[in-house]
C-alpha positions in Angstrom: 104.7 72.5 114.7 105.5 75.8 115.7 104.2 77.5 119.1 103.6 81.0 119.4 102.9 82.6 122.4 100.7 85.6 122.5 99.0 88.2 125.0 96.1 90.1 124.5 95.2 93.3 126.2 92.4 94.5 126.1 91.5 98.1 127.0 87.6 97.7 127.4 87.7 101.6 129.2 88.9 103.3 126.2 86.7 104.1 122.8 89.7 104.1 119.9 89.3 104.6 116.5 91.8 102.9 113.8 93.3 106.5 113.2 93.9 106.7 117.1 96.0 102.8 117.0 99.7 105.2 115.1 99.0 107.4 118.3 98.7 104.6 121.0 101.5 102.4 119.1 103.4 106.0 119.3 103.0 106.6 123.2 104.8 103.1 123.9 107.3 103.6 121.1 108.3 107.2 123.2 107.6 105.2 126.8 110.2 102.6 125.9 112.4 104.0 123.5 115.3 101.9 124.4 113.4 98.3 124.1 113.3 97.2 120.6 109.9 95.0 120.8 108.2 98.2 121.3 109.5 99.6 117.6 111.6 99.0 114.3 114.0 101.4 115.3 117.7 100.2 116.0 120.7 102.5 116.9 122.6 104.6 114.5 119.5 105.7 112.7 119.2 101.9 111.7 115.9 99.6 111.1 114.7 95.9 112.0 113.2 94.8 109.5 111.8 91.5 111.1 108.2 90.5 111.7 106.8 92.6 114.8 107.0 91.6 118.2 104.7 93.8 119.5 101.0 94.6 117.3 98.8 97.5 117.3 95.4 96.4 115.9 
């Protein structure tokens, strides 16, 4: 069996639309550039290709 361990966040103060989800995903991406759960992005122009720690939905 395989456990996954999750947290959801919920942002019940803020009305987004599924075209606003590449900006908010954005914003953290920028925030925390240097901490790879935040993006796909490694050094040297470089991509993870894994599954995605962190989703925007």
């Amino acid at each position: 069996m395989i456990t996954v361990e999750y947290l959801l966040a919920a942002f019940t103060d803020l009305s987004l639309q599924a075209f606003d989800i590449p900006k908010l995903r954005g914003y953290f991406a920028h925030k925390y550039a240097n901490d790879p759960l935040f993006h796909n992005h490694l050094k040297a122009e470089k991509y993870s290709y894994r599954y995605p720690q962190i989703q925007y939905n």
